[in-house]
PLY file of the C-alpha trace (Angstrom):
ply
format ascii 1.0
element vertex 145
property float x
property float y
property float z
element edge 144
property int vertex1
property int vertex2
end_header
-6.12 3.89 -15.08
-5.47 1.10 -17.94
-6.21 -2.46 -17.15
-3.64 -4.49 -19.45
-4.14 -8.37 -20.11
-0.40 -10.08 -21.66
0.54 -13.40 -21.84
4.08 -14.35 -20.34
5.84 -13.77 -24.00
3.71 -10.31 -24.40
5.49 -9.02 -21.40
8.04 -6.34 -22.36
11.11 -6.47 -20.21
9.72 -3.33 -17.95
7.04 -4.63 -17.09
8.26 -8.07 -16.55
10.89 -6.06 -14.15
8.22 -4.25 -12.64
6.04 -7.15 -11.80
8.80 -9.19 -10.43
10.06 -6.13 -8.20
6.33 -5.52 -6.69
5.73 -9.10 -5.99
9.38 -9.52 -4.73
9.14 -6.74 -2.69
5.34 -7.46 -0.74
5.89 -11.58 -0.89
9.38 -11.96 -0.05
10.30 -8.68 1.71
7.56 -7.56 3.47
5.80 -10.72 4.51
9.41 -12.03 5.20
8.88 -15.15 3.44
11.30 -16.99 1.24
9.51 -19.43 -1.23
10.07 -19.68 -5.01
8.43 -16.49 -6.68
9.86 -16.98 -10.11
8.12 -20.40 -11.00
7.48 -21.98 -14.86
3.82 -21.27 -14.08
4.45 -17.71 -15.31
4.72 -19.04 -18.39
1.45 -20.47 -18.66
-0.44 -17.59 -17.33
-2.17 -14.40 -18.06
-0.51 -11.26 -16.65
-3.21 -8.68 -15.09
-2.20 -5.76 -13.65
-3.43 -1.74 -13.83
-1.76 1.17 -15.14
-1.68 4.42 -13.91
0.63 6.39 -15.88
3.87 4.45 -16.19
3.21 2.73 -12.83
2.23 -0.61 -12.60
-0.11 -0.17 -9.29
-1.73 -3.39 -8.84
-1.57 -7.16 -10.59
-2.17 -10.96 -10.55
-2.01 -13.73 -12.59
-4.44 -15.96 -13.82
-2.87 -19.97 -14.76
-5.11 -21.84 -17.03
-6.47 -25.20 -15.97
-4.51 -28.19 -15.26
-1.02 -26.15 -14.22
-2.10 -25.32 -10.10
-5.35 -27.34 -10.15
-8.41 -28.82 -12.46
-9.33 -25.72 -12.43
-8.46 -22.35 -13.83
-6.66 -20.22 -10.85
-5.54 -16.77 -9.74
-3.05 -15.80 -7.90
-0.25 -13.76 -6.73
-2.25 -10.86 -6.14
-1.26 -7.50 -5.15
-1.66 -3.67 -4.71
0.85 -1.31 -4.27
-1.19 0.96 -2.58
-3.41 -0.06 0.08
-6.68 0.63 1.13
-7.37 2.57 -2.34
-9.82 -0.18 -3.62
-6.98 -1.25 -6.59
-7.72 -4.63 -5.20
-10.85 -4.89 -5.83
-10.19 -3.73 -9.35
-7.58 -6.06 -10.30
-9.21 -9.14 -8.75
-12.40 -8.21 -10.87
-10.30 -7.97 -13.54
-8.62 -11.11 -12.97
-11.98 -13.08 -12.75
-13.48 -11.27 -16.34
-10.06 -12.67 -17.75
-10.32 -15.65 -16.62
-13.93 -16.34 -17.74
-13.30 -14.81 -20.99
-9.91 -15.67 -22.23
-10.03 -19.12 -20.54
-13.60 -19.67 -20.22
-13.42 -20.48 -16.60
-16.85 -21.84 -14.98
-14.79 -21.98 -11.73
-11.45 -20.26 -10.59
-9.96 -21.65 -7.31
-7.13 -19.33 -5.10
-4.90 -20.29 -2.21
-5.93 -17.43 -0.12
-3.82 -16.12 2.69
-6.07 -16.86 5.83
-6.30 -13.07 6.95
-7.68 -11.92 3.20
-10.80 -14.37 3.85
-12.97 -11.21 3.69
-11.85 -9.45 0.85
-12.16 -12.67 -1.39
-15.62 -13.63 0.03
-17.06 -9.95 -0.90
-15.69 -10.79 -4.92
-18.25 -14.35 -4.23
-15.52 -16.88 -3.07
-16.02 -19.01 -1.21
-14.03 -21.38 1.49
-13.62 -24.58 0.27
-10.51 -26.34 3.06
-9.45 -25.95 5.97
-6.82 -23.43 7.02
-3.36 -25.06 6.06
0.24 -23.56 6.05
2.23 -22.59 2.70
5.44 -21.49 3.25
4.78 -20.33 6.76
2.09 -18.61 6.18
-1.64 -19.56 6.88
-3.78 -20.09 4.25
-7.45 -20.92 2.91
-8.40 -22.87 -0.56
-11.60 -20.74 -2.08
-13.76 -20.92 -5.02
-15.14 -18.55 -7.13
-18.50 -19.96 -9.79
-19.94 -17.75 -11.81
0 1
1 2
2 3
3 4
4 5
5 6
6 7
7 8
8 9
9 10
10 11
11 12
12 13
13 14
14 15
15 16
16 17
17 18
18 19
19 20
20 21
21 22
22 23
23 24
24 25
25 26
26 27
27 28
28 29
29 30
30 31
31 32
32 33
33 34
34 35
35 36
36 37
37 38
38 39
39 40
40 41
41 42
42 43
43 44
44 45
45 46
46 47
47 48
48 49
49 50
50 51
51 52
52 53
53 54
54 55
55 56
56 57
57 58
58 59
59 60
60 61
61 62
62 63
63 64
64 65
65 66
66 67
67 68
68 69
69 70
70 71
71 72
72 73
73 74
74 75
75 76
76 77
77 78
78 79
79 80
80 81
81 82
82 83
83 84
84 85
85 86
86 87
87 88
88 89
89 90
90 91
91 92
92 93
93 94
94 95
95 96
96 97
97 98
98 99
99 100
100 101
101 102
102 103
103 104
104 105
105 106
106 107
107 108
108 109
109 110
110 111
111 112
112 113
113 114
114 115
115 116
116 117
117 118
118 119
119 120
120 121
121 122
122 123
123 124
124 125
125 126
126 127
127 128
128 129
129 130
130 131
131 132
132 133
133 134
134 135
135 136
136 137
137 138
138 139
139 140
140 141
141 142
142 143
143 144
């Protein structure tokens, strides 16, 4: 397995599909939620995601400061297979990136409520109260290193 790091314009147009298609597919399909996916904060953002093969199998991205919040962020993270610990990976992967591309002394996430767990095992921690986004229950956390 291959962890790959691209900015936005690094993308080539497979893997930009591919990305698009796995986060379409969990975030808008599955969890039956329609929200904005394709936002200008792509643009702005590092693209993590593993490689097995020719498979993209999990990803996120991580958005520099000052685009989500203060702080440098993570987000729209995903596995396309569950339960196989590819999670874990690319979130660990995510947080190197972010503290060594973007030198990130904090990283803040908009976790979905049910996930609390899996975030606090990686050291976040919950910093709001549960609110809604786009229907869907969520948590602020924050990772320091």
């Amino acid at each position: 397995m291959k962890t790959i790091i691209k900015s936005f314009y690094e993308l080539n147009i497979d893997e930009l599909y591919e990305i698009l298609k796995l986060r379409a597919e969990v975030f808008i399909i599955e969890q039956n939620c329609i929200y904005p996916d394709i936002d200008d904060k792509d643009k702005r953002s590092l693209h993590v995601f593993l490689k097995e093969q020719d498979e993209i199998v999990a990803y996120l991205r991580v958005i520099e400061k000052g685009i989500s919040f203060d702080e440098v962020s993570i987000g729209r993270v995903i596995a396309k297979y569950r339960r196989q610990g590819l999670g874990t990976l690319i979130l660990k992967a995510g947080i190197q990136a972010a503290k060594e591309i973007y030198q990130a002394e904090k990283i803040i996430i908009e976790a979905q409520t049910y996930a609390k767990t899996f975030y606090e095992k990686q050291g976040f921690i919950q910093t709001s109260d549960e609110f809604l986004e786009d229907g869907i229950p969520h948590i602020q956390m924050t990772f320091t290193k």
